[in-house]
PDB file of the backbone (N, CA, C, O) and the ligand in Angstrom, with CONECT records:
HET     ZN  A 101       1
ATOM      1  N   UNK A   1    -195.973-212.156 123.361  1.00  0.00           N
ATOM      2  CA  UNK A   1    -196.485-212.077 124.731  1.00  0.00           C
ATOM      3  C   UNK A   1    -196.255-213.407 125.436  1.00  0.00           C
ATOM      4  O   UNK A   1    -196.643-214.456 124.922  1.00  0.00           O
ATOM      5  N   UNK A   2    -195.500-213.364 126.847  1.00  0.00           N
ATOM      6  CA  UNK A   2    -195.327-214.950 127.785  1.00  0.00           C
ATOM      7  C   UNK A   2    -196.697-214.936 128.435  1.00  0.00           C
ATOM      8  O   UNK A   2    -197.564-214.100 128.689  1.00  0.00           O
ATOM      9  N   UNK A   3    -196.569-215.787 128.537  1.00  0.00           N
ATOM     10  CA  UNK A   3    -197.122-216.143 129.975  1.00  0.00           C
ATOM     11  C   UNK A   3    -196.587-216.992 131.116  1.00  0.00           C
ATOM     12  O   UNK A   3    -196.440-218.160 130.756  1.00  0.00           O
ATOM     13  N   UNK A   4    -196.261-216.772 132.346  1.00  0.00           N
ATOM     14  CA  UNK A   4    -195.279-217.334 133.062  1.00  0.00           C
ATOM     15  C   UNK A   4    -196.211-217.905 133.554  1.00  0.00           C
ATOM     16  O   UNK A   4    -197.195-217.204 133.788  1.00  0.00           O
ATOM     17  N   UNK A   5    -196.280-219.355 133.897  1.00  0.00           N
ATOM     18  CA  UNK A   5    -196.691-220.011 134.837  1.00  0.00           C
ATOM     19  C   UNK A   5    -195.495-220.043 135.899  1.00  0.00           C
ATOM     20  O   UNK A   5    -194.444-219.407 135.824  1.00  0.00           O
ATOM     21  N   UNK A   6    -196.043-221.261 137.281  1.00  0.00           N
ATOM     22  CA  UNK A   6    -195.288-221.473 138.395  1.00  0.00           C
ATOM     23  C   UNK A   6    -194.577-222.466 137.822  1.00  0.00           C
ATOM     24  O   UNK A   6    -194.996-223.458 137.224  1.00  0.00           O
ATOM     25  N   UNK A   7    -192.800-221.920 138.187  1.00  0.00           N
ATOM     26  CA  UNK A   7    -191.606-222.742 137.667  1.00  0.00           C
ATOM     27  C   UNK A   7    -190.967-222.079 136.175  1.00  0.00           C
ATOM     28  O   UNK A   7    -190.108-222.440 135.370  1.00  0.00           O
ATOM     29  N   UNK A   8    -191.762-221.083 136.283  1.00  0.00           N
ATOM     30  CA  UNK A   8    -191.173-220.056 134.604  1.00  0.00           C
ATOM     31  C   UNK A   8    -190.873-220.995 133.886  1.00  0.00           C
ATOM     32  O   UNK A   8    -189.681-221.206 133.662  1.00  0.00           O
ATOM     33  N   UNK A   9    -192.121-222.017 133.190  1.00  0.00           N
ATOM     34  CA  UNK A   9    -191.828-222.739 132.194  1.00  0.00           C
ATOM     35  C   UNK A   9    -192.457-221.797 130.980  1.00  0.00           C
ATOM     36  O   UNK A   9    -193.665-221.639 130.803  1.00  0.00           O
ATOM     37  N   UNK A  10    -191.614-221.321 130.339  1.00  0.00           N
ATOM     38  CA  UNK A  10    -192.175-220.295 129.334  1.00  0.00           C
ATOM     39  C   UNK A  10    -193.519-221.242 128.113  1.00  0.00           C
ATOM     40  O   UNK A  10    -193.477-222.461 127.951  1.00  0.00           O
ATOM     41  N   UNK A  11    -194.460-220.422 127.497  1.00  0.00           N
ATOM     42  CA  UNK A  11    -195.147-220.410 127.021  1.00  0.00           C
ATOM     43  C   UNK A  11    -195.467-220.104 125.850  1.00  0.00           C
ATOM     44  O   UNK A  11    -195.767-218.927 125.650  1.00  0.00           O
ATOM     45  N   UNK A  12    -195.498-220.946 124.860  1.00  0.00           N
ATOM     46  CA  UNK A  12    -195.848-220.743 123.185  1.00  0.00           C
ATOM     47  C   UNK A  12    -196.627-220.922 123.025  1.00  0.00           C
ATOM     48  O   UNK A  12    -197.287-221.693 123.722  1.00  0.00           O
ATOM     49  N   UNK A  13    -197.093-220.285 121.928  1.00  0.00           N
ATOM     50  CA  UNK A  13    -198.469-220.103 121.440  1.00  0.00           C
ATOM     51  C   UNK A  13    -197.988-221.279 119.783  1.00  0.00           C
ATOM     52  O   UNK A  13    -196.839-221.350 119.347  1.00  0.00           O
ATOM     53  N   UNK A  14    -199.283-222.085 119.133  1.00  0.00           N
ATOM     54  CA  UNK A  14    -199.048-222.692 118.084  1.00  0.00           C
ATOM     55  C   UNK A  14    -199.406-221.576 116.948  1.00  0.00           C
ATOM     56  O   UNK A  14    -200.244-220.783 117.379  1.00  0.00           O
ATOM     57  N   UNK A  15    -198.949-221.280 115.475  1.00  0.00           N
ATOM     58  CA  UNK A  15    -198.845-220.742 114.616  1.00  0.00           C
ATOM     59  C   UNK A  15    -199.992-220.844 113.842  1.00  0.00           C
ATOM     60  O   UNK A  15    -200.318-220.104 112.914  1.00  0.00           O
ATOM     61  N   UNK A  16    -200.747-222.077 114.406  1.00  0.00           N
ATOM     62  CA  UNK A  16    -201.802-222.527 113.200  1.00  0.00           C
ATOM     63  C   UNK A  16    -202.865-222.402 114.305  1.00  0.00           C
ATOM     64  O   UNK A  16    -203.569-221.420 114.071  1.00  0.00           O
ATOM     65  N   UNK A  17    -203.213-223.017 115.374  1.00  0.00           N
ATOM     66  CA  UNK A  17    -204.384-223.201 115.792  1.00  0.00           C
ATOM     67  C   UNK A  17    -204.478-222.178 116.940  1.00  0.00           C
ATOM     68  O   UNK A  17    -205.545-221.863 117.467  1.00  0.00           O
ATOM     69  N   UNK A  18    -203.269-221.684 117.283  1.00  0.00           N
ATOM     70  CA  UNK A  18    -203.690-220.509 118.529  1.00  0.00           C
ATOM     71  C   UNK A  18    -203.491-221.224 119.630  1.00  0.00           C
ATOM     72  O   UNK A  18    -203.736-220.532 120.617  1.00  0.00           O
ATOM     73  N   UNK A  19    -203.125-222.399 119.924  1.00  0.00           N
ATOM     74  CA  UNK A  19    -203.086-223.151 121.157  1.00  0.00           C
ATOM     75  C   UNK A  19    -202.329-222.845 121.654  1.00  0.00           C
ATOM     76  O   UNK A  19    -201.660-222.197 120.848  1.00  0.00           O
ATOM     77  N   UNK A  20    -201.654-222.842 122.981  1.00  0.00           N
ATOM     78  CA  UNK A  20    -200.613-222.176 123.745  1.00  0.00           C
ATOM     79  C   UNK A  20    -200.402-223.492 125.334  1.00  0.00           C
ATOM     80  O   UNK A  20    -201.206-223.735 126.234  1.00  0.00           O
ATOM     81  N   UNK A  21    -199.059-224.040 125.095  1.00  0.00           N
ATOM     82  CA  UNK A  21    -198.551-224.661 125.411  1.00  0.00           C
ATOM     83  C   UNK A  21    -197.225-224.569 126.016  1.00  0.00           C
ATOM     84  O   UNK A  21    -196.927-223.390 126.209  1.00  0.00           O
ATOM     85  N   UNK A  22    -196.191-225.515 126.438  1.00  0.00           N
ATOM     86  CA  UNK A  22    -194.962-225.650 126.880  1.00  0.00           C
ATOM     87  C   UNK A  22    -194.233-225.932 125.374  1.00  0.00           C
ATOM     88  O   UNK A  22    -194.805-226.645 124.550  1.00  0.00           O
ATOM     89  N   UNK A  23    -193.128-225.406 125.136  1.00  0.00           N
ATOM     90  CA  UNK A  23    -192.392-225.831 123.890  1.00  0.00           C
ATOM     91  C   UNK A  23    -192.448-226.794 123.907  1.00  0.00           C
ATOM     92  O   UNK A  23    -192.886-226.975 122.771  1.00  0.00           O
ATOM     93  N   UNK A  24    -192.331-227.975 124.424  1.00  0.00           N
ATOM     94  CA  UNK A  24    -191.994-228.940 124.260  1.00  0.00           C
ATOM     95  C   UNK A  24    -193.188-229.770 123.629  1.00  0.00           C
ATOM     96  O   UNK A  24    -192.909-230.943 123.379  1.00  0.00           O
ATOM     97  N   UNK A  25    -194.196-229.438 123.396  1.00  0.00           N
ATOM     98  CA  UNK A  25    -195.550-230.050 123.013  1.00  0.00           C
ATOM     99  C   UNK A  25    -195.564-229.468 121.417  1.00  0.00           C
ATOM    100  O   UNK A  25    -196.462-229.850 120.666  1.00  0.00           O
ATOM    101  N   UNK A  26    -194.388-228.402 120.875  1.00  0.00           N
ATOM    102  CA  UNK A  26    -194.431-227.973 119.740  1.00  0.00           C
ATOM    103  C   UNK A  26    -193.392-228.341 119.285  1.00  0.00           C
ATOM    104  O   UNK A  26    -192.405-228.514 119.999  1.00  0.00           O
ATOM    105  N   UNK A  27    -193.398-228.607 117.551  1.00  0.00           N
ATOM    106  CA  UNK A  27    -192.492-228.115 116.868  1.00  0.00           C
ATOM    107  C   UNK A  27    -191.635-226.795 116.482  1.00  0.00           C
ATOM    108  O   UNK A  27    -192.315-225.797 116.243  1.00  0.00           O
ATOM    109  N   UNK A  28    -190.723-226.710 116.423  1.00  0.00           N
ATOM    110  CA  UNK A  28    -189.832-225.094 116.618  1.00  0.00           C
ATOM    111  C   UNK A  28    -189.288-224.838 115.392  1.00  0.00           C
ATOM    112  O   UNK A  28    -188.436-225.639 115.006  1.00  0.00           O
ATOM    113  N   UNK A  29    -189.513-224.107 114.827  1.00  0.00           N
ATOM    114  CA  UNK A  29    -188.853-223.591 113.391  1.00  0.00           C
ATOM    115  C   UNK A  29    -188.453-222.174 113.832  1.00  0.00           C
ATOM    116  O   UNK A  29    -189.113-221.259 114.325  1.00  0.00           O
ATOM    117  N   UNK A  30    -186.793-222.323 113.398  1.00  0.00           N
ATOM    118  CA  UNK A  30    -186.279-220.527 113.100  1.00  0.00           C
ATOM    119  C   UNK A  30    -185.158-220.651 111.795  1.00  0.00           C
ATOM    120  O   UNK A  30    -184.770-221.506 110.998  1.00  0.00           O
ATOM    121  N   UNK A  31    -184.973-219.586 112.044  1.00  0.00           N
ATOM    122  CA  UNK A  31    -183.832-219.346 110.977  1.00  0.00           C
ATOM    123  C   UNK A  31    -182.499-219.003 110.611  1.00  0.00           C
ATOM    124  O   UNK A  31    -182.248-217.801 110.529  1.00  0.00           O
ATOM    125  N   UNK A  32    -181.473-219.939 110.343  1.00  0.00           N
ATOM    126  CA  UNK A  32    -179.959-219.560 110.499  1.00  0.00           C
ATOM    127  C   UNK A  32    -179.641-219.365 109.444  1.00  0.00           C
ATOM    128  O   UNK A  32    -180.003-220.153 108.570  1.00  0.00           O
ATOM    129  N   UNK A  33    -178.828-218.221 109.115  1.00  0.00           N
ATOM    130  CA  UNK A  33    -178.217-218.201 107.703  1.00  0.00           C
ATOM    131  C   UNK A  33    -179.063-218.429 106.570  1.00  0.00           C
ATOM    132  O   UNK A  33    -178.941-219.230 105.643  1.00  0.00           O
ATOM    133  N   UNK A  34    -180.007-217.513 106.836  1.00  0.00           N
ATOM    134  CA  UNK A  34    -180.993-217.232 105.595  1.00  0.00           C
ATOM    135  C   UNK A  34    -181.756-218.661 105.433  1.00  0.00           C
ATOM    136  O   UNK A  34    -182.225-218.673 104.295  1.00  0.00           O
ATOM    137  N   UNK A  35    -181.958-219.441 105.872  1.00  0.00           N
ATOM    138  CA  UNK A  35    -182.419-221.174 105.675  1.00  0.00           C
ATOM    139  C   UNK A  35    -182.969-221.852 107.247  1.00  0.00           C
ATOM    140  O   UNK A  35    -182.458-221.939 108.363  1.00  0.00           O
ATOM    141  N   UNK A  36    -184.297-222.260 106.630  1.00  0.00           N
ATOM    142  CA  UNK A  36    -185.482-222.028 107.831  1.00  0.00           C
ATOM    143  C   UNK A  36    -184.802-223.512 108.055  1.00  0.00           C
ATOM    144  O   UNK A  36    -184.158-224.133 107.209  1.00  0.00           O
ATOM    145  N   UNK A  37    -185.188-224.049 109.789  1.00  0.00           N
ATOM    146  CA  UNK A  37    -184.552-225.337 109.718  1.00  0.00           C
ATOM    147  C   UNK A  37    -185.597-225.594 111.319  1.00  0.00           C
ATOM    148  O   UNK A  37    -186.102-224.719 112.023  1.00  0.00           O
ATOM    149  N   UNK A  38    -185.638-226.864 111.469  1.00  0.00           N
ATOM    150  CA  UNK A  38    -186.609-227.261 112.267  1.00  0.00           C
ATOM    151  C   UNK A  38    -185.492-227.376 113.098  1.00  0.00           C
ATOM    152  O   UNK A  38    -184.377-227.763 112.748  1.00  0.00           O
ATOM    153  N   UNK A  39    -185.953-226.908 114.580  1.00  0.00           N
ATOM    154  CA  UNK A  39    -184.529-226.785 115.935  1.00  0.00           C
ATOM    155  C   UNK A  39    -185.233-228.047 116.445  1.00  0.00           C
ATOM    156  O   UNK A  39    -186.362-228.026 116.936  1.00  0.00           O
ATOM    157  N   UNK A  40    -184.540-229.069 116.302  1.00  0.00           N
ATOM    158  CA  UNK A  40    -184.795-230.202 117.363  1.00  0.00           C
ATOM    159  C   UNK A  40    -184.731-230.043 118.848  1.00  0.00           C
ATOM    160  O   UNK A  40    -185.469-230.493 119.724  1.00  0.00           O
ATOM    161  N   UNK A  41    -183.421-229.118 118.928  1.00  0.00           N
ATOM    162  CA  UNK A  41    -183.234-229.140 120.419  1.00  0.00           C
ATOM    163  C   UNK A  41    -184.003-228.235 120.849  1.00  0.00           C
ATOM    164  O   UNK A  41    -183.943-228.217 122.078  1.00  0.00           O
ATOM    165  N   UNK A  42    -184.657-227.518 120.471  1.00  0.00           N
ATOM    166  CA  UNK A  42    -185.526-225.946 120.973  1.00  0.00           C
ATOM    167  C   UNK A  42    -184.617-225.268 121.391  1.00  0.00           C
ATOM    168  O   UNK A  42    -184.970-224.264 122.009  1.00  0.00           O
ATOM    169  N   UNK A  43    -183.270-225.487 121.257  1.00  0.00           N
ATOM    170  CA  UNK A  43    -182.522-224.370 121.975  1.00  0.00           C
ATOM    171  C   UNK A  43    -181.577-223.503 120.643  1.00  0.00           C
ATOM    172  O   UNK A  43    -180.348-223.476 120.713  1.00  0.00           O
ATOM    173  N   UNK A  44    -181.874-223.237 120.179  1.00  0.00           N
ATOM    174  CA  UNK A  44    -181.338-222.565 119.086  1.00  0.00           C
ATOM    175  C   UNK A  44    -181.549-221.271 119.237  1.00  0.00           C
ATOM    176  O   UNK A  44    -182.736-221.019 119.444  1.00  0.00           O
ATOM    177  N   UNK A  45    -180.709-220.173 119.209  1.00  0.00           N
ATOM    178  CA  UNK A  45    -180.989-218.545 119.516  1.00  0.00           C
ATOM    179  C   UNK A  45    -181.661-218.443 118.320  1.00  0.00           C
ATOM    180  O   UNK A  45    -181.525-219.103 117.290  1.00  0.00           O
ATOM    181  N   UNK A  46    -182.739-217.119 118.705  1.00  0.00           N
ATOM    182  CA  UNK A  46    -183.364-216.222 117.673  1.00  0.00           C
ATOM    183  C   UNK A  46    -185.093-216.863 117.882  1.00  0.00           C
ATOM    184  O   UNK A  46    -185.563-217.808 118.515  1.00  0.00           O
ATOM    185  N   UNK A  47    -185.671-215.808 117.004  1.00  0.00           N
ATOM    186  CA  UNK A  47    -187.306-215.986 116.856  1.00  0.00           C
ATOM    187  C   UNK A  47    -187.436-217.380 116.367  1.00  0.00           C
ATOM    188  O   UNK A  47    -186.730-217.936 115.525  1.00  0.00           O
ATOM    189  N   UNK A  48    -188.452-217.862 117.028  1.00  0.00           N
ATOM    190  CA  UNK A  48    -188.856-219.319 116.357  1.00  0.00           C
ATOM    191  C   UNK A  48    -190.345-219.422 116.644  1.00  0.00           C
ATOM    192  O   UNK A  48    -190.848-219.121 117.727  1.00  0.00           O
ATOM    193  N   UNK A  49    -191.080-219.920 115.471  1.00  0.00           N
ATOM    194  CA  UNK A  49    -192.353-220.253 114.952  1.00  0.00           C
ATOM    195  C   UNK A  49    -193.102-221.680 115.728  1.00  0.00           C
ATOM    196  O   UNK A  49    -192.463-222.712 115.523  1.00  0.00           O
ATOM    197  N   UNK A  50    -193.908-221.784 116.271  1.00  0.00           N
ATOM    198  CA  UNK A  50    -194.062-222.842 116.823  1.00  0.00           C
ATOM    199  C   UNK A  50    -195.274-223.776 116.168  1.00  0.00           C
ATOM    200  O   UNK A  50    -196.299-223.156 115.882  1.00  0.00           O
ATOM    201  N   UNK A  51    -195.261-224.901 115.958  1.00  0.00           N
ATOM    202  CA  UNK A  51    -196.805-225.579 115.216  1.00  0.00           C
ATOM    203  C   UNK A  51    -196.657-226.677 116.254  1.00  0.00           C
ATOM    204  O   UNK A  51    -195.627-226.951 116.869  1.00  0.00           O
ATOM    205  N   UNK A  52    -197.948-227.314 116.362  1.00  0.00           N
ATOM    206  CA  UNK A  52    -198.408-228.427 117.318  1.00  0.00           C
ATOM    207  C   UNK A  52    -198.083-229.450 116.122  1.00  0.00           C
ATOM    208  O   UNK A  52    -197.959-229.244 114.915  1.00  0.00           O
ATOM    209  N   UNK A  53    -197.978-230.751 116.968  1.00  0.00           N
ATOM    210  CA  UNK A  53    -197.743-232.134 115.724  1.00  0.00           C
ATOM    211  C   UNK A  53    -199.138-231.837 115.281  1.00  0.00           C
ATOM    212  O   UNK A  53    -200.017-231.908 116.140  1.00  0.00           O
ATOM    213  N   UNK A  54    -199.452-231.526 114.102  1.00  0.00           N
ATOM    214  CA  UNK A  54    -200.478-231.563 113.844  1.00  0.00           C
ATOM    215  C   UNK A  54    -201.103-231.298 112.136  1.00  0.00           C
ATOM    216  O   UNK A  54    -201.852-230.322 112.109  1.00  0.00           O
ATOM    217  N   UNK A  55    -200.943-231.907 110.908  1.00  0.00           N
ATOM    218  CA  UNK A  55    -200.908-231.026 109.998  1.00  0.00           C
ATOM    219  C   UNK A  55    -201.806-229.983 109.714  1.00  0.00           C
ATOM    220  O   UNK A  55    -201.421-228.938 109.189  1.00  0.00           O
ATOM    221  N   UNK A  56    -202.945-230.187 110.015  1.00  0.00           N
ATOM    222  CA  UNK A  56    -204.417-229.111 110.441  1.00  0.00           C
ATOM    223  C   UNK A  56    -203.065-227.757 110.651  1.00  0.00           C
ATOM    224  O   UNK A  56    -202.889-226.944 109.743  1.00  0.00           O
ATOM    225  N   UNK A  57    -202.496-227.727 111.532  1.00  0.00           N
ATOM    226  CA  UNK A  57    -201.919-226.440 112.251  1.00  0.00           C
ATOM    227  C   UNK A  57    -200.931-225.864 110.931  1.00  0.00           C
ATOM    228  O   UNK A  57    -200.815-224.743 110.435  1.00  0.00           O
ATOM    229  N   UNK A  58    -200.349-227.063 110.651  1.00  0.00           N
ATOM    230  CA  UNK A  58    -199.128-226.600 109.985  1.00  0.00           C
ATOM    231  C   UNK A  58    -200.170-225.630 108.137  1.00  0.00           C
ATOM    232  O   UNK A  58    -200.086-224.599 107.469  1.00  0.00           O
ATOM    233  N   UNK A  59    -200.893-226.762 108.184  1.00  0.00           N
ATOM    234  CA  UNK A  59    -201.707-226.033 106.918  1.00  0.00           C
ATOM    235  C   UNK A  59    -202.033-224.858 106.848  1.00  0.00           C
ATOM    236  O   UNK A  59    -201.820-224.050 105.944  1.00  0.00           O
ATOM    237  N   UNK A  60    -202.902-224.657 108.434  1.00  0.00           N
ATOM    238  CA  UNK A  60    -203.307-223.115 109.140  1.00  0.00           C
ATOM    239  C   UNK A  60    -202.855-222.037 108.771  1.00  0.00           C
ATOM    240  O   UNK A  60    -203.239-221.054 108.137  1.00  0.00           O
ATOM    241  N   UNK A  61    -201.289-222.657 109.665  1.00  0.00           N
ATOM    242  CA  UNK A  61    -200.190-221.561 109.158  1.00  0.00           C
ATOM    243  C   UNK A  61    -199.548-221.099 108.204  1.00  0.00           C
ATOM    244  O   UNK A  61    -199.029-219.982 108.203  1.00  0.00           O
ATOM    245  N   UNK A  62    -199.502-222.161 107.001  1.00  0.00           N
ATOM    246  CA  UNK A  62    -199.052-221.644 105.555  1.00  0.00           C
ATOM    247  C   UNK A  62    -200.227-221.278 105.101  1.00  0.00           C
ATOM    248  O   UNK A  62    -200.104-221.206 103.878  1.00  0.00           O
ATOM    249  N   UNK A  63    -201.431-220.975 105.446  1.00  0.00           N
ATOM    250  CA  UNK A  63    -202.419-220.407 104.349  1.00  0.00           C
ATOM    251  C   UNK A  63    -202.218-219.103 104.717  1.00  0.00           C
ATOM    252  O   UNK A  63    -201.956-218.229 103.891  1.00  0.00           O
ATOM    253  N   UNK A  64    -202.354-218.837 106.296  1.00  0.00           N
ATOM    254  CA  UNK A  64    -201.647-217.421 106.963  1.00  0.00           C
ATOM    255  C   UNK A  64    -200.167-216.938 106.643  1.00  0.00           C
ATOM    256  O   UNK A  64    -199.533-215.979 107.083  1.00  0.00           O
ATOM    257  N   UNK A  65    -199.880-217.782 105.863  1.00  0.00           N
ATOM    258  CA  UNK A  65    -198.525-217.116 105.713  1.00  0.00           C
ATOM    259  C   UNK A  65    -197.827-217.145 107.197  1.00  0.00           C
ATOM    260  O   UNK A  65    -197.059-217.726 106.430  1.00  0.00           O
ATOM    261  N   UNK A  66    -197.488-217.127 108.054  1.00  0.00           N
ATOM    262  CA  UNK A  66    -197.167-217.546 109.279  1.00  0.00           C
ATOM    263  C   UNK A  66    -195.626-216.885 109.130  1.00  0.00           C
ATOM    264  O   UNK A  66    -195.048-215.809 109.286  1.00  0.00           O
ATOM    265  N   UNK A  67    -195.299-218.597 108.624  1.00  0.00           N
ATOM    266  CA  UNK A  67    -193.960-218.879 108.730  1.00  0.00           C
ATOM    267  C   UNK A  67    -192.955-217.652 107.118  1.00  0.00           C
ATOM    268  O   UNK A  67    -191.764-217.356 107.016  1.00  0.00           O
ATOM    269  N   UNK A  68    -193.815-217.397 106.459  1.00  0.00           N
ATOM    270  CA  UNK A  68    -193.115-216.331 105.481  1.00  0.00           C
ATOM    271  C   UNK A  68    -193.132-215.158 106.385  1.00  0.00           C
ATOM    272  O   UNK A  68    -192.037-214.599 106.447  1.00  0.00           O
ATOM    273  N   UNK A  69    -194.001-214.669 107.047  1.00  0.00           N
ATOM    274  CA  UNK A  69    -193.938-213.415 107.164  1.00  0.00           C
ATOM    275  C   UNK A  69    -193.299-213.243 108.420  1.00  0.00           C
ATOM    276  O   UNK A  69    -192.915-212.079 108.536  1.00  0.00           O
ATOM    277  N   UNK A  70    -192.982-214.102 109.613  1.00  0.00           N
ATOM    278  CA  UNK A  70    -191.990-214.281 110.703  1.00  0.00           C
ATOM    279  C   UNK A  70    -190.589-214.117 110.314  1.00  0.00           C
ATOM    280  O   UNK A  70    -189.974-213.308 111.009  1.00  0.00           O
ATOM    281  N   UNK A  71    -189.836-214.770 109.232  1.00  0.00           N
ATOM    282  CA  UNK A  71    -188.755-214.723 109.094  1.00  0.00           C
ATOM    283  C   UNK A  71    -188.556-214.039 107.331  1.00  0.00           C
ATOM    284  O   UNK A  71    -187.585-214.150 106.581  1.00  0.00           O
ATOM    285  N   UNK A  72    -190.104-213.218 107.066  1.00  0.00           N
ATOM    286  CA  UNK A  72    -188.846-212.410 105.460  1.00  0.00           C
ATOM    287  C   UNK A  72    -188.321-214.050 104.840  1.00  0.00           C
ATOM    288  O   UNK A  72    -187.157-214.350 104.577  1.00  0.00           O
ATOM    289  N   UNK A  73    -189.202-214.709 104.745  1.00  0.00           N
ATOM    290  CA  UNK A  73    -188.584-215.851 103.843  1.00  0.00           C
ATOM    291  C   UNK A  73    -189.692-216.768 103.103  1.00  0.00           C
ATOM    292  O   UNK A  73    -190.837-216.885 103.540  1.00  0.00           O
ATOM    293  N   UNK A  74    -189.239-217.377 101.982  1.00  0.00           N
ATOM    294  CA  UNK A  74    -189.885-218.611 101.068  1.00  0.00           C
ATOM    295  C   UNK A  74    -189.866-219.915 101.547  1.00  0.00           C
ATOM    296  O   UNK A  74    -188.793-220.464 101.797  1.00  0.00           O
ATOM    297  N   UNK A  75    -190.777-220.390 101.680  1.00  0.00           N
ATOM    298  CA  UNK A  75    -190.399-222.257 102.177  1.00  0.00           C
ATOM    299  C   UNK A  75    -190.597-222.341 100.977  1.00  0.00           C
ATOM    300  O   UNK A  75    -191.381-221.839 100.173  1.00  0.00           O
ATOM    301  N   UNK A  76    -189.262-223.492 100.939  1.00  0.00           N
ATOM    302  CA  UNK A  76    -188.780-224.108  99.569  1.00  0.00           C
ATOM    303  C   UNK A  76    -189.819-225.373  99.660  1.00  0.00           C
ATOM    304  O   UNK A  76    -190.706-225.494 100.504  1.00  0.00           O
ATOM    305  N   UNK A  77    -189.510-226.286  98.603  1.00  0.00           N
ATOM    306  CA  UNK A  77    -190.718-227.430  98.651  1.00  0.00           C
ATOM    307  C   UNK A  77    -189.491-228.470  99.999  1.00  0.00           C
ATOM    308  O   UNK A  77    -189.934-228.985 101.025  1.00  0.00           O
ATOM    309  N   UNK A  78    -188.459-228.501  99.701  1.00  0.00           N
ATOM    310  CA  UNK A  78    -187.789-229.241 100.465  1.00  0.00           C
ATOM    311  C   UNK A  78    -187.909-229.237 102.293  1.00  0.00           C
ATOM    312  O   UNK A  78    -187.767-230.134 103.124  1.00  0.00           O
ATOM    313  N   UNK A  79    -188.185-228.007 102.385  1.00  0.00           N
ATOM    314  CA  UNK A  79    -188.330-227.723 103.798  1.00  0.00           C
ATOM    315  C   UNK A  79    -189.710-227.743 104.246  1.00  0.00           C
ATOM    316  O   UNK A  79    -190.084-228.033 105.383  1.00  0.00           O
ATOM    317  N   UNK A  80    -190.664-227.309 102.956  1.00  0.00           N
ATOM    318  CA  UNK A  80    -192.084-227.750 103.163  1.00  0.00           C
ATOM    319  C   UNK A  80    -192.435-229.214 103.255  1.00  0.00           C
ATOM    320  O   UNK A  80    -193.433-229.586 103.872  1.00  0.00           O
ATOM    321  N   UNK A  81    -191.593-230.066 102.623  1.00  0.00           N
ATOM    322  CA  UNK A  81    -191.528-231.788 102.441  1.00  0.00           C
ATOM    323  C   UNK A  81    -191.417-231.964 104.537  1.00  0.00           C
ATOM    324  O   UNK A  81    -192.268-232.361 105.332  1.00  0.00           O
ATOM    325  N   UNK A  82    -189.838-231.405 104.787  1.00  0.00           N
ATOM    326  CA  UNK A  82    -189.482-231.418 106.214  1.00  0.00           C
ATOM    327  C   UNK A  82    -190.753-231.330 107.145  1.00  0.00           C
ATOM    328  O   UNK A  82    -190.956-232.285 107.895  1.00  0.00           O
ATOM    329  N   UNK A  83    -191.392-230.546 107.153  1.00  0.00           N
ATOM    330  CA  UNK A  83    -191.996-230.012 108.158  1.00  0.00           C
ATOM    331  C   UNK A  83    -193.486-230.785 108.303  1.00  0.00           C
ATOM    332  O   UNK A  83    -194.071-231.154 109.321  1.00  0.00           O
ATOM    333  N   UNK A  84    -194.005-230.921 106.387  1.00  0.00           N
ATOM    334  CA  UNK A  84    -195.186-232.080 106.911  1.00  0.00           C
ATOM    335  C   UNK A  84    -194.585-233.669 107.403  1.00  0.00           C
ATOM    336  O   UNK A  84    -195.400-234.577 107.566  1.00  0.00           O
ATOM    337  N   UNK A  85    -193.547-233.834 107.554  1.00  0.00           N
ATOM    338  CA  UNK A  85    -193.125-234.833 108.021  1.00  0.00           C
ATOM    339  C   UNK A  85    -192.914-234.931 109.050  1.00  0.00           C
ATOM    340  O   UNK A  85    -192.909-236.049 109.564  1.00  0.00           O
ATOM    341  N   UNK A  86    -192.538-233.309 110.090  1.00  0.00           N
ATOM    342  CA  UNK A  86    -191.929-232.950 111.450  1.00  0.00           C
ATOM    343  C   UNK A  86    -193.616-233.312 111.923  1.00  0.00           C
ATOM    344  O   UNK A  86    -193.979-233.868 112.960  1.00  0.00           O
ATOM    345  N   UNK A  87    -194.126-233.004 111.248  1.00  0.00           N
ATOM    346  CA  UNK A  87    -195.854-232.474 112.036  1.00  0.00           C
ATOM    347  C   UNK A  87    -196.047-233.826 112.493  1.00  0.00           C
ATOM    348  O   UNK A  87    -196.107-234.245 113.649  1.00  0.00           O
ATOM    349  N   UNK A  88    -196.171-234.709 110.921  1.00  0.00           N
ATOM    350  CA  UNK A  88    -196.706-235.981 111.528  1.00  0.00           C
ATOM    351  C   UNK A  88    -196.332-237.207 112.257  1.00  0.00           C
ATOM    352  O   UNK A  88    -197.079-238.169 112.433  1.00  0.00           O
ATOM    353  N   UNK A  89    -194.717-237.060 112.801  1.00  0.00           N
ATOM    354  CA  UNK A  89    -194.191-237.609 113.593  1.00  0.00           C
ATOM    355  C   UNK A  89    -194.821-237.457 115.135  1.00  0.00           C
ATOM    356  O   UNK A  89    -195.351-236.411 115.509  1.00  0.00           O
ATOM    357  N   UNK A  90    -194.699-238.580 115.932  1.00  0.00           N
ATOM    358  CA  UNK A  90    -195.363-238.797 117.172  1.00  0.00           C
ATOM    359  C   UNK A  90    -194.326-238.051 118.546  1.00  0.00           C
ATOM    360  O   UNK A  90    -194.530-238.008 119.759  1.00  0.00           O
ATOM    361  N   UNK A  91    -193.444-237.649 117.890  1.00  0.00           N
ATOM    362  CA  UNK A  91    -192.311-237.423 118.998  1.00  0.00           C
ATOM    363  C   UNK A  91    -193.052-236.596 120.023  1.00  0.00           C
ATOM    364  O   UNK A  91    -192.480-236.224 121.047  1.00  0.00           O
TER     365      UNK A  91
HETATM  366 ZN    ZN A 101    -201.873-225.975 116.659  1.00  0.00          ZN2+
END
C-alpha cells in the first residue's frame, strides 16, 4: 500500500518497526539472482524490504521472518554480517 504525499515522493513502510517514511531514510534490500543484496542506490528493479538505520528494526524483522518470507529466501550469516553493519552505519 503507497501513500502519495504532495510531489509523489513515494512511501515505505520499515520491516521492523512499522514506521513509514521516504526511502531515503531506509535501508533497501531486494533480490537479484537468487542473492539478497543491499541496493545502495534504491534504484534497483523488483520488491525491496525496507529497515530504518536501526538494529532494534533489523532484529524486529528477522524474528518476523520479514526478509525470508518477502523473497522465498535464507540470509546467509554473510549477508546477515552485511546488513547489521548497513543498519548501524550513519549514512
Ligand atoms: Zn524501523
Amino acid at each position: 500500500m503507497l501513500i502519495m504525499k504532495k510531489g509523489h515522493v513515494p512511501i515505505r513502510k520499515c520491516a521492523g518497526c512499522g514506521k513509514k517514511a521516504e526511502k531515503k531514510e531506509f535501508i533497501r534490500i531486494v533480490k537479484q539472482n537468487d542473492a539478497l543484496i543491499i541496493d545502495e542506490s534504491k534504484k534497483l528493479d523488483g520488491r525491496g524490504v525496507y529497515l530504518c538505520f536501526n538494529s532494534e528494526c533489523l532484529k524486529e524483522a528477522r524474528k518476523k521472518r520479514r526478509i525470508e518470507r518477502t523473497f522465498s529466501i535464507k540470509i546467509n550469516e554473510e549477508f546477515s554480517n552485511q546488513l547489521e553493519k548497513a543498519v548501524n552505519s550513519t549514512e
